[in-house]
VOBA-1610 file (N, C-alpha, C; in pm, whole numbers, padded with zeros to 5 digits, always signed):
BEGIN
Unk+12251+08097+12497Unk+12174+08198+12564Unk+12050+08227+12479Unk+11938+08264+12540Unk+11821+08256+12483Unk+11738+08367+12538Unk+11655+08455+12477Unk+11556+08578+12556Unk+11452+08540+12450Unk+11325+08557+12543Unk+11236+08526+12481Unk+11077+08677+12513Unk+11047+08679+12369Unk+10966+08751+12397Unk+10789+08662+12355Unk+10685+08760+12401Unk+10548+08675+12322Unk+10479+08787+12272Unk+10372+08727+12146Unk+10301+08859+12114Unk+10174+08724+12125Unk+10053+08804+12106Unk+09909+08760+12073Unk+09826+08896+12020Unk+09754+08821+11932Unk+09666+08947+11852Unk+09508+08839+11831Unk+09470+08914+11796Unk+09274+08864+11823Unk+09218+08973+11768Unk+09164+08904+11649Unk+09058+08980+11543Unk+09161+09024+11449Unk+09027+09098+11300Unk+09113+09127+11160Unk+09247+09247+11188Unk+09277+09253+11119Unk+09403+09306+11096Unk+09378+09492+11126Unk+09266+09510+11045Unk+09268+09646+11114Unk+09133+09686+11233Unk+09066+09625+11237Unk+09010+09616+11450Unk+09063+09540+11511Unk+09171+09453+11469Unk+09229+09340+11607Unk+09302+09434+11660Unk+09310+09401+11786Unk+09404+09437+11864Unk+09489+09290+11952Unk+09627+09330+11956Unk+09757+09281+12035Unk+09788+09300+12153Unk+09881+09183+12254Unk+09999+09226+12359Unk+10092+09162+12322Unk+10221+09216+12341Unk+10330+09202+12317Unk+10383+09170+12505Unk+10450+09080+12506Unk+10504+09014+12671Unk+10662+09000+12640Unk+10737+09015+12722Unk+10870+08996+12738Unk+10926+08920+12895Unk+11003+08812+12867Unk+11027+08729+12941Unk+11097+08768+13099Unk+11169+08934+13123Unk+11182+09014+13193Unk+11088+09037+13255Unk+10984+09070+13193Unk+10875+09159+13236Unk+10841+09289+13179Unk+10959+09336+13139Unk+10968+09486+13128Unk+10819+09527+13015Unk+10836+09439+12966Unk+10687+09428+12860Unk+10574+09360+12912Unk+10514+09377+12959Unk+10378+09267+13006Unk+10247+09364+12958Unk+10193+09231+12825Unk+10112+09290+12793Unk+10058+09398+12703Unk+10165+09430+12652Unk+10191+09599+12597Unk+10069+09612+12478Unk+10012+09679+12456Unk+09901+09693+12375Unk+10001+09713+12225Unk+09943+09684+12114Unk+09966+09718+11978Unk+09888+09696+11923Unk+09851+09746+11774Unk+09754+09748+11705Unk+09794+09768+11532Unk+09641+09824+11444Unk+09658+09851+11329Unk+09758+09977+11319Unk+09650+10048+11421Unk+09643+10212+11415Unk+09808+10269+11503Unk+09892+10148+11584Unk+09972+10196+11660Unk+10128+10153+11586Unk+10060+10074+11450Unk+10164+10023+11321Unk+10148+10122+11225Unk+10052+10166+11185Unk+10046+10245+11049Unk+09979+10361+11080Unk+09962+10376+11199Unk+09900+10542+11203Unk+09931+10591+11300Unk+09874+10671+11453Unk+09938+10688+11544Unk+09915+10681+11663Unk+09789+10565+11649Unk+09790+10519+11794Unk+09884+10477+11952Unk+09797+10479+12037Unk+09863+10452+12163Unk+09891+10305+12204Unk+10067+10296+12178Unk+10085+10139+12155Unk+10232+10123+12123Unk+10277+10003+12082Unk+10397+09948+12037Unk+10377+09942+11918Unk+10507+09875+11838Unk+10476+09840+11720Unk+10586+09760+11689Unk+10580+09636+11597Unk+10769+09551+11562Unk+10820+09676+11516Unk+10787+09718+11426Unk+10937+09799+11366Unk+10993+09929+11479Unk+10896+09990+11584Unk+10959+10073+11675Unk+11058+09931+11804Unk+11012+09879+11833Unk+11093+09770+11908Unk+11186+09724+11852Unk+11230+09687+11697Unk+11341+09666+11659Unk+11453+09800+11652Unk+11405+09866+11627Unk+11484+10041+11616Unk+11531+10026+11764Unk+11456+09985+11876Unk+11509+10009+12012Unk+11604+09946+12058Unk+11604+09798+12002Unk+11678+09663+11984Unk+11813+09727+11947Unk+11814+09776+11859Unk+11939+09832+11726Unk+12004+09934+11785Unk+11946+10037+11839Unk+11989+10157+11941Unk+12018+10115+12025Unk+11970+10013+12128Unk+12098+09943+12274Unk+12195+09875+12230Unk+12140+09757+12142Unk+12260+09682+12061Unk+12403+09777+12054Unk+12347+09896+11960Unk+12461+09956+11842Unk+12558+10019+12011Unk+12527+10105+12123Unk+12551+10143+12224Unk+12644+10048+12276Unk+12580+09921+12277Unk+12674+09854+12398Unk+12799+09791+12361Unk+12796+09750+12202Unk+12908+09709+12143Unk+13027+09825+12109Unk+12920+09931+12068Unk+13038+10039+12094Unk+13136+10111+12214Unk+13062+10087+12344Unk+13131+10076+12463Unk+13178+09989+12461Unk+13195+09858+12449Unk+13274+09721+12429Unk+13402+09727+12344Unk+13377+09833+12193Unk+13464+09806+12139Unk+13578+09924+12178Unk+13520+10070+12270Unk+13607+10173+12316Unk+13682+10130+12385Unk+13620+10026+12514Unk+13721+09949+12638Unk+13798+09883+12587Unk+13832+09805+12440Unk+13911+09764+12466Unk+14029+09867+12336Unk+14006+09952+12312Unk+14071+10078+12277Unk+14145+10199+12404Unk+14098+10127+12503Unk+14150+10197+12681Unk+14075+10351+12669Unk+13970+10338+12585Unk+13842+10447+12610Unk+13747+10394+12647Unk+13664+10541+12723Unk+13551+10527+12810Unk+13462+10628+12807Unk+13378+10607+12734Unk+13284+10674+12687Unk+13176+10805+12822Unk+13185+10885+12825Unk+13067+10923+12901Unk+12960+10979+12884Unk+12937+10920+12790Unk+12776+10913+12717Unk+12794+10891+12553Unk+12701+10825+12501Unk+12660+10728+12338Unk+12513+10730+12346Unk+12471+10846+12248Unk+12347+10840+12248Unk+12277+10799+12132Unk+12223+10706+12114Unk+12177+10611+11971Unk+12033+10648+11940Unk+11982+10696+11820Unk+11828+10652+11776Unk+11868+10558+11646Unk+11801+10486+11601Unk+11778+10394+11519Unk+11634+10428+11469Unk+11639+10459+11342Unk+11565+10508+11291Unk+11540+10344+11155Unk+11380+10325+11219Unk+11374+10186+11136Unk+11264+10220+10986Unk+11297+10222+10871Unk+11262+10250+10745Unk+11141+10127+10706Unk+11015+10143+10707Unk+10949+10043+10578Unk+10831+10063+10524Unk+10852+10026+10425Unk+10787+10080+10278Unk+10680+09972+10198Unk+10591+09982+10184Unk+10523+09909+10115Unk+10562+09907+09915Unk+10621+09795+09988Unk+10708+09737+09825Unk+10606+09625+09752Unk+10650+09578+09610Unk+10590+09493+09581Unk+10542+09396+09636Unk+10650+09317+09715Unk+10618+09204+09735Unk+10593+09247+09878Unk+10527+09310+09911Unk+10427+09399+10070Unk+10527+09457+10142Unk+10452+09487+10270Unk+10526+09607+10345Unk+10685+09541+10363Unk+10796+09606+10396Unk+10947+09542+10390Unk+11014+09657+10465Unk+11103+09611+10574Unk+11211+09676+10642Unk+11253+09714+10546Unk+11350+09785+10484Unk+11422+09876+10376Unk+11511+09917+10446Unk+11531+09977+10565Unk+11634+10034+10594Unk+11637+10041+10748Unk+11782+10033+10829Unk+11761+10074+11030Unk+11898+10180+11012Unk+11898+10277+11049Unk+11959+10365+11040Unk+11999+10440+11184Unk+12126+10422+11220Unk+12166+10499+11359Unk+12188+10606+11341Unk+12193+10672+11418Unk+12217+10818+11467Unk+12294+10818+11562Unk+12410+10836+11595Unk+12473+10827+11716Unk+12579+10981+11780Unk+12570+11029+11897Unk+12617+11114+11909Unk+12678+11071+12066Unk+12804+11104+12057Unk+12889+11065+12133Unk+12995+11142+12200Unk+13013+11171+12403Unk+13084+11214+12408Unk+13219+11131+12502Unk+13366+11079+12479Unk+13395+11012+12464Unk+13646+11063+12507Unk+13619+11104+12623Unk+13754+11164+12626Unk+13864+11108+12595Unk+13971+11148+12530Unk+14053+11114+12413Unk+14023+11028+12247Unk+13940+11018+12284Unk+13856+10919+12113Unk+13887+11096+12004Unk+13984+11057+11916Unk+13973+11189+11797Unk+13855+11152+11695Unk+13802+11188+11611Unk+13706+11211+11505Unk+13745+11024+11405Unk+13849+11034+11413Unk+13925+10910+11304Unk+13919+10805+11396Unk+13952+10756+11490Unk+13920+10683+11593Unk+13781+10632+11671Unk+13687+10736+11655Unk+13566+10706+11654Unk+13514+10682+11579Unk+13517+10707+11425Unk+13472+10692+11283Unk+13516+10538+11311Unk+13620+10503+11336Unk+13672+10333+11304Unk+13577+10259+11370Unk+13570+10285+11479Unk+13511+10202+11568Unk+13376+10191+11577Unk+13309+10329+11563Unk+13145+10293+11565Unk+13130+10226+11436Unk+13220+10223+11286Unk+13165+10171+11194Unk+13173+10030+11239Unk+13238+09974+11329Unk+13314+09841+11342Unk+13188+09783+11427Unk+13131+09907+11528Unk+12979+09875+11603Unk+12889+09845+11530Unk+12822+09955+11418Unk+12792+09923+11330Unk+12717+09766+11247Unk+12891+09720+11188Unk+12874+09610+11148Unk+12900+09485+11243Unk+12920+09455+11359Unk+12919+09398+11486Unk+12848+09412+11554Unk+12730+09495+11559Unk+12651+09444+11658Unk+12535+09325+11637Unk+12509+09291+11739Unk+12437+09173+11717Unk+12219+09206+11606Unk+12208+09282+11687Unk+12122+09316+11607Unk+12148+09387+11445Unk+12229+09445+11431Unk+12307+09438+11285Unk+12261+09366+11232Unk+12344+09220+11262Unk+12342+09111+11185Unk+12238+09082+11153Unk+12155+09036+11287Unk+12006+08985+11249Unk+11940+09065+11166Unk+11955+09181+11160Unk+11871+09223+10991Unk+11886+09163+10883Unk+12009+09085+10897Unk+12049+09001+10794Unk+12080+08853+10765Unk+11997+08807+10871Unk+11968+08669+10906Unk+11885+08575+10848Unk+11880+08459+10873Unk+11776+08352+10798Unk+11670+08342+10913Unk+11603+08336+10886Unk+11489+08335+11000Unk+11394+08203+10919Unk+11395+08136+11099Unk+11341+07980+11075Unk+11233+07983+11154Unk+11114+07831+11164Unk+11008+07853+11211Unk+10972+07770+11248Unk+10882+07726+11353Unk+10826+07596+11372Unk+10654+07649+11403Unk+10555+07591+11323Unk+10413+07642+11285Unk+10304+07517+11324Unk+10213+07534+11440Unk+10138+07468+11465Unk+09942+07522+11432Unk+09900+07459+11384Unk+09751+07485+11397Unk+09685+07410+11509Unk+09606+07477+11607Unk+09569+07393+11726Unk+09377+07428+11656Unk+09286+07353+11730Unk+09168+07380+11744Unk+09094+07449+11798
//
């Protein structure tokens, strides 16, 4: 299985401007920038799209992992709060941090503690924070 997203950017780094496209649609085009990465322009940005990634991710595995606990959640509300810091070796993710608040009939406090940690470290975007990331790099004319 495969989802594919596209970005394009045109010009320096802080007057270029970006679109970001998603193979859905749900993205077509989406403006991003300097000012909508590091300041607070009107726009996207990778590190708010991965936080969003991480917040459905962390949600759906945790409904996945309640059903098969014979719970059923009626409502999991996730922010993912994505951390980065201009470190030595340049700007760096540092940290994605959930927030999750959950209401969830018969799940006790110890039972939900198990399981969202189990979401947590199982969800798919999880992982990929912690992935090898590979590349294939063309220069055209």
């Amino acid at each position: 299985m495969e989802r594919k997203a596209s970005a394009e950017w045109k010009g320096s780094l802080k007057e270029g401007k970006g679109n970001i496209s998603t193979e859905s649609g749900v993205l077509d085009k989406t403006q991003y920038s300097f000012s909508t990465r590091f300041e607070s322009g009107i726009g996207t940005n990778p590190e708010e799209l991965v936080a969003a990634a991480h917040a459905a991710c962390f949600s759906m595995q945790l409904s996945a992992l309640l059903g098969k606990a014979d719970l059923v959640p009626d409502q999991i509300a996730t922010t993912a709060v994505v951390t980065f810091e201009n470190l030595k070796q340049g700007w760096t993710v540092t940290e994605s941090h959930l927030e999750v608040i959950a209401s969830i009939p018969g799940a006790t406090p110890e039972s939900f503690a198990k399981l969202a940690d189990e979401a947590k470290t199982g969800c798919l975007m999880s992982r990929l924070l912690k992935t090898t990331v590979t590349m294939d790099a063309k220069l055209v004319a």
